[in-house]
C-alpha positions in Angstrom: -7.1 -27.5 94.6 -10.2 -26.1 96.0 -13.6 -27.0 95.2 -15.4 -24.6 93.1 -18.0 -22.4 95.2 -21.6 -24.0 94.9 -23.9 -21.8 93.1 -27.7 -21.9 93.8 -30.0 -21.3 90.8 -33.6 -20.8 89.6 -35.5 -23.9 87.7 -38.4 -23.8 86.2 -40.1 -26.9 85.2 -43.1 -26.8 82.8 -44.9 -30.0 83.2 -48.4 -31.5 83.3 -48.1 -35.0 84.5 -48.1 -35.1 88.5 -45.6 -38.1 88.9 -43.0 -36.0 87.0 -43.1 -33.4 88.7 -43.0 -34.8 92.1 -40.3 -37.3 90.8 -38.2 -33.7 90.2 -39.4 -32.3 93.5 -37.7 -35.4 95.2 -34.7 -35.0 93.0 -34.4 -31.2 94.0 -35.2 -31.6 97.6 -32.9 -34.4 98.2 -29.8 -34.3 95.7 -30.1 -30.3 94.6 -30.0 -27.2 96.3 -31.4 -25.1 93.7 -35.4 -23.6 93.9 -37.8 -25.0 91.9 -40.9 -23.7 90.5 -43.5 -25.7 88.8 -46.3 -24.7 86.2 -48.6 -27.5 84.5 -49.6 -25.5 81.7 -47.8 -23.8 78.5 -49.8 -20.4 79.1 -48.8 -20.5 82.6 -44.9 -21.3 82.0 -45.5 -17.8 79.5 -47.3 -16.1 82.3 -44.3 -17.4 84.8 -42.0 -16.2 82.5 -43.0 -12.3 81.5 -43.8 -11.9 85.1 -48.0 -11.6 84.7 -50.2 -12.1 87.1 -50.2 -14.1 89.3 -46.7 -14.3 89.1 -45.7 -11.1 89.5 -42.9 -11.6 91.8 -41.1 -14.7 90.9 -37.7 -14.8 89.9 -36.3 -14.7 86.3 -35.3 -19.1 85.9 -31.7 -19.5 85.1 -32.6 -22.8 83.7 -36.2 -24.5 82.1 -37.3 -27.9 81.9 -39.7 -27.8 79.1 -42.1 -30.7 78.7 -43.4 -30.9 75.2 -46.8 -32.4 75.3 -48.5 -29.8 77.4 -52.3 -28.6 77.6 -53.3 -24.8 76.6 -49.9 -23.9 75.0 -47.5 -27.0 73.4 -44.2 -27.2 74.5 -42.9 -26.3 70.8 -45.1 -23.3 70.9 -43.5 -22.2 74.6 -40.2 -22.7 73.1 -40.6 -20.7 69.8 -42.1 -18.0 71.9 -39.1 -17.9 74.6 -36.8 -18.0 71.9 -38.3 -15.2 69.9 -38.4 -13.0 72.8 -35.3 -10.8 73.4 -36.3 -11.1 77.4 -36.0 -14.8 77.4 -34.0 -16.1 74.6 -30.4 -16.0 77.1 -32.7 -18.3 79.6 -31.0 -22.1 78.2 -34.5 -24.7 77.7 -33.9 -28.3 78.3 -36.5 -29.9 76.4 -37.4 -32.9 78.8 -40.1 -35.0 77.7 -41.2 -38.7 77.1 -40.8 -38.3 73.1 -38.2 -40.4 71.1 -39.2 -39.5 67.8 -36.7 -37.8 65.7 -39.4 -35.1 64.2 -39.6 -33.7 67.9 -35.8 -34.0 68.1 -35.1 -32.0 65.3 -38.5 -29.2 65.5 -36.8 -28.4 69.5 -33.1 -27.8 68.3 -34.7 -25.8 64.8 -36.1 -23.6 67.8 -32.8 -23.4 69.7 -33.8 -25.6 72.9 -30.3 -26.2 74.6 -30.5 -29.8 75.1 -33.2 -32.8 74.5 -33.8 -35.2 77.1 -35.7 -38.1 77.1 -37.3 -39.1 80.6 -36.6 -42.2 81.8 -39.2 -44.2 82.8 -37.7 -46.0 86.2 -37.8 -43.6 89.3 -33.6 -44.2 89.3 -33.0 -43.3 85.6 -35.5 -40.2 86.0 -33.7 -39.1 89.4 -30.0 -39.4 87.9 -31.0 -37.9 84.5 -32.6 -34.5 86.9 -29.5 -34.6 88.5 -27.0 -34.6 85.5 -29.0 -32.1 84.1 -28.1 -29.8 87.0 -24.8 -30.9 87.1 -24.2 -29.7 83.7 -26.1 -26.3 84.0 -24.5 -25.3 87.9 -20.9 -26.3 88.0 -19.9 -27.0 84.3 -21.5 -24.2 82.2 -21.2 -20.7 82.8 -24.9 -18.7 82.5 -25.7 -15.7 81.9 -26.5 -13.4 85.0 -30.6 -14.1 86.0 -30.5 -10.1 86.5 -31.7 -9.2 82.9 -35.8 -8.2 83.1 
């Protein structure tokens, strides 16, 4: 049987704190083959998103990693908004963040985030979560096409 063809996709990880985001850069660069983009800010990650300045030319993510605890615009607030948007609402969010309490749980799948993810806090447990994460989202769910504007 032959191996399914490797597909390359589009992350984009909204995230404030500087070792999680080079914890995922490491996990990308050295276990993924998939291009990641980075904002720090919930405004930003919007900006990123409906392709304002100074993002203009990005690509359209296949996939987000959506901290919740986020200066200028709250994770839950990013969420709502992509969900709310005919544009983005196909684009599956995986809530990643450091919260274990139920209320944030239950507020990110009441706004349709896709999964929930807590970070582990060893550099191991964060690596192998990033990497199940793309696991899941390249070779065992289908997604829609990136093409849509």
């Amino acid at each position: 049987m032959t191996q399914p063809e490797v597909r390359c996709i589009n992350v984009l990880l909204v995230e404030d704190d500087p070792g999680d985001v080079l914890m995922t850069r490491e996990a990308f660069e050295d276990y993924l083959h998939n291009r990641l983009d980075v904002v720090t800010d919930g405004a930003a990650g919007m900006a990123y998103l409906r392709k304002e300045p100074p993002y203009t030319d990005v690509p359209r993510p296949d996939l987000i990693l959506l901290d919740l605890n986020l200066p200028r615009r709250d994770g839950r607030q990013v969420l709502q908004e992509i969900k709310d948007d005919p544009d983005l609402r196909h684009i599956p969010v995986v809530v990643l963040t450091t919260s274990q309490a139920e209320e944030d749980v239950l507020r990110s799948y009441q706004l349709h985030a896709n999964a929930y993810v807590t970070k582990p806090v060893d550099f191991e447990g964060f690596i192998e979560a990033i990497k199940q994460i793309d696991h899941f989202f390249v070779s065992v769910v289908q997604l829609p096409s990136g093409g849509q504007a």
